[in-house]
C-alpha positions as CSV (number, residue, x, y, z in Angstrom):
1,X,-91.6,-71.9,-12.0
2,X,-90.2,-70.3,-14.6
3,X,-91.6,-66.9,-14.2
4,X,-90.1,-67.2,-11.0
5,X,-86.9,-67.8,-11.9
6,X,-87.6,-65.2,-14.5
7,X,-88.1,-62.7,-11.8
8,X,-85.5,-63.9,-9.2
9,X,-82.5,-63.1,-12.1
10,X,-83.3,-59.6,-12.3
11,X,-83.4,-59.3,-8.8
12,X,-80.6,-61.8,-7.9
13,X,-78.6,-59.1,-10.5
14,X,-79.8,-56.0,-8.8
15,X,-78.9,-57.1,-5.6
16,X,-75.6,-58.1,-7.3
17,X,-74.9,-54.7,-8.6
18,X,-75.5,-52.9,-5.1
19,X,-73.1,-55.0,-3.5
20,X,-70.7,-54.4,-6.4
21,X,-71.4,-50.4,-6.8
22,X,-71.8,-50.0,-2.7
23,X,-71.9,-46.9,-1.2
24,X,-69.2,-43.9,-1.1
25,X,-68.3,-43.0,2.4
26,X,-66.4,-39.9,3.2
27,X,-67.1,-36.3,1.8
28,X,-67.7,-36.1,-1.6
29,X,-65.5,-33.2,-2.8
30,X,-66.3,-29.4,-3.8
31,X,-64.0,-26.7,-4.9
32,X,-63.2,-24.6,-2.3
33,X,-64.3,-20.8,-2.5
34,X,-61.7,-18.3,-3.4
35,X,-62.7,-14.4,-3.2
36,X,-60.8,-13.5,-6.4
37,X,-60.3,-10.0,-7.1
38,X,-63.0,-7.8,-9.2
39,X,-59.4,-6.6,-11.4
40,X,-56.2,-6.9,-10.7
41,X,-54.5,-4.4,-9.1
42,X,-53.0,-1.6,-11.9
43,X,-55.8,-2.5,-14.6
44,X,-57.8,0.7,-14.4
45,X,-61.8,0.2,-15.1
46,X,-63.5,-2.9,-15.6
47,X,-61.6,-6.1,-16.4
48,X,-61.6,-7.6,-19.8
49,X,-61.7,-11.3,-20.6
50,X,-59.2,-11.5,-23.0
51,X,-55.9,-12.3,-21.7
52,X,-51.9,-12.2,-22.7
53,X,-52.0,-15.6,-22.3
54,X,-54.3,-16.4,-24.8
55,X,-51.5,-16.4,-27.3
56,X,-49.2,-18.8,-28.3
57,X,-45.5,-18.6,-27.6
58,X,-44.3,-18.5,-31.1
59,X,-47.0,-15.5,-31.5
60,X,-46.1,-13.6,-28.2
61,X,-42.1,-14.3,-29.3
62,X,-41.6,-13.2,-32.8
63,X,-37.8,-13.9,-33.1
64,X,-36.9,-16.5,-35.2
65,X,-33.8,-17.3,-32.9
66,X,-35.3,-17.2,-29.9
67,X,-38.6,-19.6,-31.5
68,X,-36.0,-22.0,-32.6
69,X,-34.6,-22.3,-29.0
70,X,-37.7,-22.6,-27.5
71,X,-38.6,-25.6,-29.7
72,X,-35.3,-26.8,-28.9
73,X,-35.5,-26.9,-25.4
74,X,-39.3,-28.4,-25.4
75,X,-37.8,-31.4,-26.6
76,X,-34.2,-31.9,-24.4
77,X,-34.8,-29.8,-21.2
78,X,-34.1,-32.7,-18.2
79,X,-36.3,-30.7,-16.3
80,X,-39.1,-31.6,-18.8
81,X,-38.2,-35.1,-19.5
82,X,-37.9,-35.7,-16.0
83,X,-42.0,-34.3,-15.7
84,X,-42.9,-36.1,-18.6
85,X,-41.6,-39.2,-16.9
86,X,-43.3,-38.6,-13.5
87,X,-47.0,-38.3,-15.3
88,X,-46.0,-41.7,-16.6
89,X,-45.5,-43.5,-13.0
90,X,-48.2,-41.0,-12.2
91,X,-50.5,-42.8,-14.8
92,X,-49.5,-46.3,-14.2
93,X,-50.5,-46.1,-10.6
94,X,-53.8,-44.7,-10.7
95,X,-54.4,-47.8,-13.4
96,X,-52.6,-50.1,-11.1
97,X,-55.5,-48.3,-8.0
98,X,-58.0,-49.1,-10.5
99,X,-57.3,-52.5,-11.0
100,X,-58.4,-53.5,-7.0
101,X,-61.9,-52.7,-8.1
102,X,-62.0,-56.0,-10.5
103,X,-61.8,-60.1,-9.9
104,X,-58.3,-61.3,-9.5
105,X,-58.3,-64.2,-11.8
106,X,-55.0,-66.7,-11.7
107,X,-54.0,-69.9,-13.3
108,X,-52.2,-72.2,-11.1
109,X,-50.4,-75.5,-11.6
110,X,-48.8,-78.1,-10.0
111,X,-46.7,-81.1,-9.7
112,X,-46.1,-83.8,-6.6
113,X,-44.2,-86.5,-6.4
114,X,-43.5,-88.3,-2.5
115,X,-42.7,-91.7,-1.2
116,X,-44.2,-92.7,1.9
117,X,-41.9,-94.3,5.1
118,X,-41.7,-98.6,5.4
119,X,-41.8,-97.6,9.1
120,X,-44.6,-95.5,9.6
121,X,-47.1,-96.9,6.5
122,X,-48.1,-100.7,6.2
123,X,-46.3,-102.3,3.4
124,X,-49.0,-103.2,0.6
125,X,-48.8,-106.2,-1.7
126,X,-46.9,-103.4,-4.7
127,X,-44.2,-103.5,-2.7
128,X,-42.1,-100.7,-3.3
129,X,-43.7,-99.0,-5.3
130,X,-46.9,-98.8,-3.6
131,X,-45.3,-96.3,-1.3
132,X,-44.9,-93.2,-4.2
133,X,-47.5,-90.9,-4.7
134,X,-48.2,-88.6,-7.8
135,X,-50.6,-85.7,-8.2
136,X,-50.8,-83.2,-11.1
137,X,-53.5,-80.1,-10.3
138,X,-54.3,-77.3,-12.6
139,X,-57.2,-75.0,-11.8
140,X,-58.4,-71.1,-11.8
141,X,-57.8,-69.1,-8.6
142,X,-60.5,-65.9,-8.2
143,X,-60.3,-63.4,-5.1
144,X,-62.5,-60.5,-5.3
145,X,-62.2,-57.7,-2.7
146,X,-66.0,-56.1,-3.0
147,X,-66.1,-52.8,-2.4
148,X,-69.3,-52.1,-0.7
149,X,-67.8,-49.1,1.1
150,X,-65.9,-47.5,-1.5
151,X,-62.5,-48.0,-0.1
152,X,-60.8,-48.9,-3.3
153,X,-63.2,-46.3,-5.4
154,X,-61.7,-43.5,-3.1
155,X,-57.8,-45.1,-3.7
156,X,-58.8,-44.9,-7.3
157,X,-60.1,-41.3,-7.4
158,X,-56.7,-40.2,-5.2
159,X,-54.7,-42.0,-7.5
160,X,-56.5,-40.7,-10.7
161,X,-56.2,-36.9,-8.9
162,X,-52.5,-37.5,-8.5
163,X,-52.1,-38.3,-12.1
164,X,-54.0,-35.5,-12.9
165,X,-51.4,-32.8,-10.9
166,X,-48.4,-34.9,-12.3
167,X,-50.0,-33.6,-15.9
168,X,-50.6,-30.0,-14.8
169,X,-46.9,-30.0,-13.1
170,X,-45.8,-31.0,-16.1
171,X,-47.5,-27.7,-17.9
172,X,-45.7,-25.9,-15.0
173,X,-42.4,-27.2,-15.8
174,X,-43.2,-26.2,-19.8
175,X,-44.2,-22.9,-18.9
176,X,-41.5,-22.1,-16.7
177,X,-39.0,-23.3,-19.5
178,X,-40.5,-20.9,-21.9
179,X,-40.1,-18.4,-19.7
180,X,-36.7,-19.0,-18.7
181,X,-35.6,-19.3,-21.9
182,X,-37.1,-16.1,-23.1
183,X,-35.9,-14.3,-20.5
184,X,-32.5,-15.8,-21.0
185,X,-32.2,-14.6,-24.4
186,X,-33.8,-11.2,-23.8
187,X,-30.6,-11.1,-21.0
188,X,-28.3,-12.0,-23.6
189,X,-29.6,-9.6,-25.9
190,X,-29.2,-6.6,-23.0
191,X,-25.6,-7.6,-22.9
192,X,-24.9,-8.2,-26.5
193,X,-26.6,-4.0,-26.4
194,X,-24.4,-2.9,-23.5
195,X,-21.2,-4.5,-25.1
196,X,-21.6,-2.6,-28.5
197,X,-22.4,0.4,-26.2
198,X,-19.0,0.1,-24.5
199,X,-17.2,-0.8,-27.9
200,X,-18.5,2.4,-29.3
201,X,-17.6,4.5,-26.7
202,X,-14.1,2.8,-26.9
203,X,-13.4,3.7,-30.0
204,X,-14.3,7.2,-29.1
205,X,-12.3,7.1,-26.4
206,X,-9.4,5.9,-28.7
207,X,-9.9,8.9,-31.3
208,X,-10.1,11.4,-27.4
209,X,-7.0,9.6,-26.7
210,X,-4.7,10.2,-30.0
211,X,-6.4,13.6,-30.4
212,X,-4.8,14.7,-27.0
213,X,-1.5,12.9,-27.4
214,X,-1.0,15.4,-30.7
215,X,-2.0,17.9,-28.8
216,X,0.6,17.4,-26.1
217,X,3.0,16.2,-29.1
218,X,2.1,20.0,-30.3
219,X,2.8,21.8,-27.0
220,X,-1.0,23.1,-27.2
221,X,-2.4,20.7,-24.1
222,X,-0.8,19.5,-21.0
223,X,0.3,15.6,-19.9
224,X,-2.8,15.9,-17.4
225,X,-5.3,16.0,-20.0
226,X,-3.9,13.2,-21.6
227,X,-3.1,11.2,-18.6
228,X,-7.2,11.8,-17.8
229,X,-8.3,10.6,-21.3
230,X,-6.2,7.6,-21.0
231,X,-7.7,6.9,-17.3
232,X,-11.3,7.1,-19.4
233,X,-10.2,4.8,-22.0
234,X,-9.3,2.1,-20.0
235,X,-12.4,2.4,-17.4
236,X,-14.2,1.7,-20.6
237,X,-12.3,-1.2,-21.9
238,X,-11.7,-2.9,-18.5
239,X,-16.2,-3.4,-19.1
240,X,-16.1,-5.2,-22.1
241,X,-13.9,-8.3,-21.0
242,X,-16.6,-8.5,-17.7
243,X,-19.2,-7.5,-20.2
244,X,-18.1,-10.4,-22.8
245,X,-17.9,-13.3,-19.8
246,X,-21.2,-12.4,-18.8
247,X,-22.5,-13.4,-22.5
248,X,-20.5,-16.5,-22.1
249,X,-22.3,-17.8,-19.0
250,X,-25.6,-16.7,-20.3
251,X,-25.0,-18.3,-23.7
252,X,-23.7,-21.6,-21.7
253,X,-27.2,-21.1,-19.3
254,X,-29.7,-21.3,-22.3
255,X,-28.0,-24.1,-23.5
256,X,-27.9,-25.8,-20.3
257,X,-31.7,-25.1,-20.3
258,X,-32.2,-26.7,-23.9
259,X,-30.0,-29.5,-22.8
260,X,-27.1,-29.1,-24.8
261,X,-23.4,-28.5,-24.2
262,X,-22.0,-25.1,-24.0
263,X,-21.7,-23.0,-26.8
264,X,-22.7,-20.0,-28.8
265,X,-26.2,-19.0,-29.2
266,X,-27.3,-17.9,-32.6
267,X,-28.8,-14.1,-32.7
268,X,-31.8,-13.0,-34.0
269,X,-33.5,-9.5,-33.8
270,X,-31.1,-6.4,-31.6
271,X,-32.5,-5.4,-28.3
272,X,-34.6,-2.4,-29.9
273,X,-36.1,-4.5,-32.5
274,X,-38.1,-6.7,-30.3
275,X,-41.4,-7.2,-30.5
276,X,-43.9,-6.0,-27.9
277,X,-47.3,-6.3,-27.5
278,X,-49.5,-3.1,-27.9
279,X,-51.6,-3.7,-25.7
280,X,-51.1,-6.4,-22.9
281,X,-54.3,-7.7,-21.6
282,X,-54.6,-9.2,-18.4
283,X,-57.6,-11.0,-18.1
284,X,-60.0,-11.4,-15.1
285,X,-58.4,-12.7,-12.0
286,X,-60.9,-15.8,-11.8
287,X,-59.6,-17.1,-15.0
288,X,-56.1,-17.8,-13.3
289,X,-58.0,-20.3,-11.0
290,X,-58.4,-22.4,-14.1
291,X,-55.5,-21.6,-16.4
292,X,-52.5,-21.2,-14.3
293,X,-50.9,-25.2,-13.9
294,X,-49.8,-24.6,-10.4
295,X,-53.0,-23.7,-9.1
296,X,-54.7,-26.2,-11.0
297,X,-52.1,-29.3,-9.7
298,X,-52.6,-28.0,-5.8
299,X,-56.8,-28.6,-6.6
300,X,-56.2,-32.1,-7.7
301,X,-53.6,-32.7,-4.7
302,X,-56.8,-31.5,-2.7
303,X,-58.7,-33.7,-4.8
304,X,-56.8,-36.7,-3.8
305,X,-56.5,-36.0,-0.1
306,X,-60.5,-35.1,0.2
307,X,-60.6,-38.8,-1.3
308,X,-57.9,-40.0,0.7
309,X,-60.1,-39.5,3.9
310,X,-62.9,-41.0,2.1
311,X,-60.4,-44.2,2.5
312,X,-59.2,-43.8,5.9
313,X,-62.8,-43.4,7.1
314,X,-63.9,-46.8,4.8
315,X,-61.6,-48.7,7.0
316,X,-64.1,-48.9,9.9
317,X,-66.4,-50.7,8.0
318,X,-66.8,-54.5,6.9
319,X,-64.4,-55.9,4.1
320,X,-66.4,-58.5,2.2
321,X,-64.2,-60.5,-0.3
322,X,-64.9,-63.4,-2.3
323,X,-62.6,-66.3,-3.1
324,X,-63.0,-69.2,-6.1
325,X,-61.3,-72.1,-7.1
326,X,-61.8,-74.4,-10.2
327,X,-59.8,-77.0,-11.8
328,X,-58.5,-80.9,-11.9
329,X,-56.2,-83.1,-9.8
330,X,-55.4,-86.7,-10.5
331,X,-52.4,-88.8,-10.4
332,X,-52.0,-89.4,-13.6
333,X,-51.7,-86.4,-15.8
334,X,-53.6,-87.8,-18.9
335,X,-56.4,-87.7,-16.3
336,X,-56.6,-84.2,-15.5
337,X,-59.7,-83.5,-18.8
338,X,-61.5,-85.9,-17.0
339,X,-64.7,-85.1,-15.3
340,X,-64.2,-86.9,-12.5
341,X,-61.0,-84.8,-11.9
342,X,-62.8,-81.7,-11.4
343,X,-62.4,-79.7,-8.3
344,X,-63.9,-76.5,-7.0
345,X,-64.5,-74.3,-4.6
346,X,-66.3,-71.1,-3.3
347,X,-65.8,-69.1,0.0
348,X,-66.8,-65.5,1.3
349,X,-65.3,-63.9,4.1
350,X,-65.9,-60.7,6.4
351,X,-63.4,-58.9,8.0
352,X,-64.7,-56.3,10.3
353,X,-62.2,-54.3,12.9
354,X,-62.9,-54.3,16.5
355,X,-60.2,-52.9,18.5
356,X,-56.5,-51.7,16.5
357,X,-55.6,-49.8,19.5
358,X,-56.6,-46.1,18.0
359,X,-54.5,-47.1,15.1
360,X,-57.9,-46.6,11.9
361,X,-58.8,-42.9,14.5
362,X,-55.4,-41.8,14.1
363,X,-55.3,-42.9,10.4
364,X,-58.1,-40.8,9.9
365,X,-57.2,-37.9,11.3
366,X,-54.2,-38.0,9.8
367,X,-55.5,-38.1,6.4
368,X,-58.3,-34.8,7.3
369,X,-54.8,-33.1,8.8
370,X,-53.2,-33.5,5.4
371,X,-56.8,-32.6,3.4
372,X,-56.1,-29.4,5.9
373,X,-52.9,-28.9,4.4
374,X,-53.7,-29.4,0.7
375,X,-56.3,-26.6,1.5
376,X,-53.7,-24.4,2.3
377,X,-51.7,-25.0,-0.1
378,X,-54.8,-24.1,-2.8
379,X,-55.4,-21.5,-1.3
380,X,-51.9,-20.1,-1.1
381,X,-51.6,-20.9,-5.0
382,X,-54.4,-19.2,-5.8
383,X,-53.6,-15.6,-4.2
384,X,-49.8,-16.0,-5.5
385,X,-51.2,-16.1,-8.7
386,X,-53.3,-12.1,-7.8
387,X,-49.8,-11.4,-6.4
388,X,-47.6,-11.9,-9.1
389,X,-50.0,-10.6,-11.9
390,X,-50.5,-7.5,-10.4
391,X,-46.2,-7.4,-9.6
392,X,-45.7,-7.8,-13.2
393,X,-48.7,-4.9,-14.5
394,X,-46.8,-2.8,-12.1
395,X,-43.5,-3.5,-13.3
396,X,-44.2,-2.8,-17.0
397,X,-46.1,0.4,-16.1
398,X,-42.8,1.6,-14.0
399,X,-40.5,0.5,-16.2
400,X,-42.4,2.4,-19.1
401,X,-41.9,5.4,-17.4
402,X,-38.4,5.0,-16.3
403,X,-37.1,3.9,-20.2
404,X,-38.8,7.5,-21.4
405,X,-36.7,9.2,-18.5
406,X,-33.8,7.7,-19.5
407,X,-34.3,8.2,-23.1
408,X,-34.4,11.8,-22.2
409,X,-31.5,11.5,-20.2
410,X,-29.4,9.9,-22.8
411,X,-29.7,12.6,-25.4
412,X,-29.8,15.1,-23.0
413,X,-26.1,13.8,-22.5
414,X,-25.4,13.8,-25.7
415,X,-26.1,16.9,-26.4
416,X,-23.9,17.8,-23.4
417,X,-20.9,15.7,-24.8
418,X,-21.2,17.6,-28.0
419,X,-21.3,21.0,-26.2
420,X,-18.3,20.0,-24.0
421,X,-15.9,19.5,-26.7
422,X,-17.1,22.9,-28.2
423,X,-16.7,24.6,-25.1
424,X,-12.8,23.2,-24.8
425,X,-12.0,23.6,-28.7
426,X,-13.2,27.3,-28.0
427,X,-11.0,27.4,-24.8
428,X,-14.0,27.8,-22.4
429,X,-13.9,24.6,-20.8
430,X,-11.0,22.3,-19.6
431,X,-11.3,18.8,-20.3
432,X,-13.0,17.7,-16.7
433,X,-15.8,18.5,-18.6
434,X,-15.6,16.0,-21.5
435,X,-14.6,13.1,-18.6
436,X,-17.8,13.7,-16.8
437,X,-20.3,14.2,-19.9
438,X,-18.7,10.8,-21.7
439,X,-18.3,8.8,-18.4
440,X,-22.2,9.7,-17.7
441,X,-23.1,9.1,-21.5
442,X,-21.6,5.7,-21.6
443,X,-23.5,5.2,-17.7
444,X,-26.6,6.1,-19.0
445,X,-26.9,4.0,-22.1
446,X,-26.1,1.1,-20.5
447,X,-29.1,1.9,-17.8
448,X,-31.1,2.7,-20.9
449,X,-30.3,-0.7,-22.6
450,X,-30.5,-2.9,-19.1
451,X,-34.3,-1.0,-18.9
452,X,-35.4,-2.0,-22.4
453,X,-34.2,-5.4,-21.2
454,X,-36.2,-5.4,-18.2
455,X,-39.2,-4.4,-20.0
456,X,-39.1,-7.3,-22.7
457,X,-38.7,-9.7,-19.0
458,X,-41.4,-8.1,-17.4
459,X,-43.5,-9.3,-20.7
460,X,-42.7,-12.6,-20.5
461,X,-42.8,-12.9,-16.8
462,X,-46.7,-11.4,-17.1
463,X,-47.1,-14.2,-19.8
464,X,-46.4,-16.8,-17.3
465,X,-47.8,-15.4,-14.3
466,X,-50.7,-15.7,-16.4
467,X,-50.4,-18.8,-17.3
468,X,-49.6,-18.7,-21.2
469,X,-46.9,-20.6,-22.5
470,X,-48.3,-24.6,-22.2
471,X,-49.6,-24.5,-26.0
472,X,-47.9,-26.7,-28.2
473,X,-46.7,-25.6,-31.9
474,X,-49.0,-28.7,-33.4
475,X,-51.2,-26.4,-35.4
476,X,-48.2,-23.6,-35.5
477,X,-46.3,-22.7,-39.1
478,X,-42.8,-23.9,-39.0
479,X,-40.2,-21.7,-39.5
480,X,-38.0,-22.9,-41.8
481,X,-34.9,-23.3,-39.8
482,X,-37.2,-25.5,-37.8
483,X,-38.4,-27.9,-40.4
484,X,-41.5,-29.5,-38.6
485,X,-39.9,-29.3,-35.2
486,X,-42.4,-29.1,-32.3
487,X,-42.7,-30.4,-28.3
């Protein structure tokens, strides 16, 4: 007999263990194929796997201003705060999906107290006090949903893929910050460049300006010559006040971004002194189906519809639950440890649909229409991540070439303002020909510096099309302006 009972336990805990584990209905999910490019478009031979992204943001940003806002903003941008907040909800309900899968145990209590009607109950021979009634219960409640057809498994693995895109959106924001901000400074930096152009020129304009009134003061030039120079100076001047509340709004825009009040930015490194990358790797295309955050949150959104049909289609099938009670009642509650007291009770039920009018077919469908649309949406991700890559390899190489034709054009310029002012000093040339050589001078240097700008953005958007940017400064050397500052 004991043998017996030996082998039933094994068996009665087998059987147990099915019932519990169940089976998985739906389609178990597989990572869609993507036909990624051999190399992106404007890498020439074969692709390498190292990658721009590979390196941290303080090591791809070398300006110690710039690092400092950076750090800055990974710790009060709203934008992040606010992403760092929705991973948390995100977390707490794929642990609140997760908690359907186990017993729900409750403690219960109670108190009654009721008198009973003269009218309707036969007096006893208490009297009055015959006719109240007191019971005290206390007890254990247990309901148990179990989930033989993976219904609540499938709400946990939707729940736990949801959590999983809230994390990589979050990397998205981070990214996206580090980018903005970089390309904010590099902005201000491009305008800080332009306005010393202009002041320059300005005070050149200034010395044209006295130069000719002496002139005119001498009887050697004419009032139109001076009137000209004058017209130059101010077209000059009247940039710098447009030039200077442009800085103002991009200094007021970083520190929106780094969640601070408006105010002045702190400069590090000039325009020219920036560091660039010698060579700027691209990776293979492939790697951006695992590195770049957005593609990898619209997978797990993919993730958690494929499992959200796997629930819609476990709603056809039985719903098996289980239901316990234990405890005590007794009028009196010094009563309630005794045996005699105890109650309990066991049920099972079964719950199997019949006819909802359509309502679990349309359910269903709905949830494979919105799989269909998470598909989409991978797939979308996925090929703007080829597209912008290759838009930013193409920009860098273009811009490259424009910044050398406007170098040449700049001291071709130069040389032409110098040869003007010959010319008229040797009475060969009126002074239409200074105007034109300055006004294209000052033109063209401003070109030149908004290209070098460009150049330094077209970095920095590469790194983040590429997805680099998400590291954190944990095992980074602090600058010392930063302390031990990091996200």
């Amino acid at each position: 007999m004991r043998a017996r009972r030996a082998l039933l336990l094994p068996a009665s805990a087998a059987l147990l263990g099915v019932l519990v584990a169940g089976c998985l209905v739906g389609p178990r999910y597989q990572r869609p194929e993507i036909v990624s490019p051999e190399s992106h478009r404007g890498v020439e031979g074969e692709a390498a796997p190292e990658s721009l992204a590979d390196l941290p943001w303080w090591e791809l940003f070398q300006d110690a201003a710039l690092q400092e806002m950076i750090r800055e903003s990974l710790q009060g941008n709203f934008d992040l705060r606010g992403a760092a907040a929705r991973v948390e909800v995100a977390r707490a309900r794929a642990g609140i999906a997760k908690s359907f899968l186990f017993p729900e145990v409750n403690l219960s209590g109670g108190y009654t107290s009721q008198q009973v009607s003269r009218l309707t109950e036969p007096p006893q021979d208490g009297g009055l006090e015959d006719r109240k009634y007191t019971n005290y219960n206390l007890g254990f409640a247990l309901s148990w949903e179990i989930d033989l057809f993976g219904r609540i498994r499938r709400e946990k693995e939707s729940a736990t893929a949801a959590f999983f895109a809230s994390e990589e959106a979050r990397r998205g924001v981070m990214i996206t910050l580090v980018s903005d901000v970089a390309g904010s400074y590099f902005a201000l930096r491009t305008l800080d460049l332009e306005l010393e152009i202009a002041r320059r020129t300005l005070q050149v304009n200034d010395e044209t300006v006295a130069y000719y009134r002496r002139r005119v003061e001498g009887g050697v030039s004419n009032q139109l010559e001076l009137d000209q120079a004058i017209a130059n100076r101010s077209r000059t001047a009247a940039v710098i006040p447009d030039l200077e509340r442009q800085i103002a709004l991009q200094e007021n825009l970083i520190h929106f971004l780094l969640g601070q009040a408006p105010g002045p930015i702190p400069r590090g490194a000039a325009l020219t002194e920036q560091h660039a990358p010698p060579g700027i790797p691209a990776g293979l295309p492939s790697a951006l189906l695992n590195r770049r955050p957005d593609v990898l949150e619209a997978e797990e959104l993919l993730v958690a519809a494929n499992a959200d049909v796997g629930a819609a289609k476990a709603l056809f099938f039985p719903t098996i639950s289980l239901t316990g009670l234990f405890g005590a009642a007794s009028h009196e509650l010094s009563n309630l440890s005794d045996s005699n007291a105890r109650v309990w009770s066991v049920a099972a039920g079964l719950f199997q649909p019949i006819f909802q009018g359509g309502r679990l077919r349309r359910n269903y469908e709905a949830a494979k229409a919105r799989f269909d649309e998470a598909l989409a949406f991978y797939q979308k991700a996925a090929f703007n991540s080829f597209r912008e890559v290759a838009d930013s390899l193409v920009t860098i190489e273009k811009l490259e070439e424009a910044r050398l034709e406007h170098e040449k054009e700049v001291e071709a310029l130069r040389d032409a303002a110098d040869l003007s002012r010959k010319r008229y000093t040797a009475g060969l040339a009126n002074y239409l020909e200074i105007l034109i050589a300055d006004q294209q001078l000052f033109d063209a240097e401003r070109l030149l510096a908004r290209t070098r700008g460009a150049q330094l953005d077209a970095v920095v958007q590469l790194y983040r099309a590429l997805g680099g940017g998400w590291q954190t400064e944990e095992a980074a050397p602090s600058s010392p302006a930063a302390g031990a500052a990091g996200p």
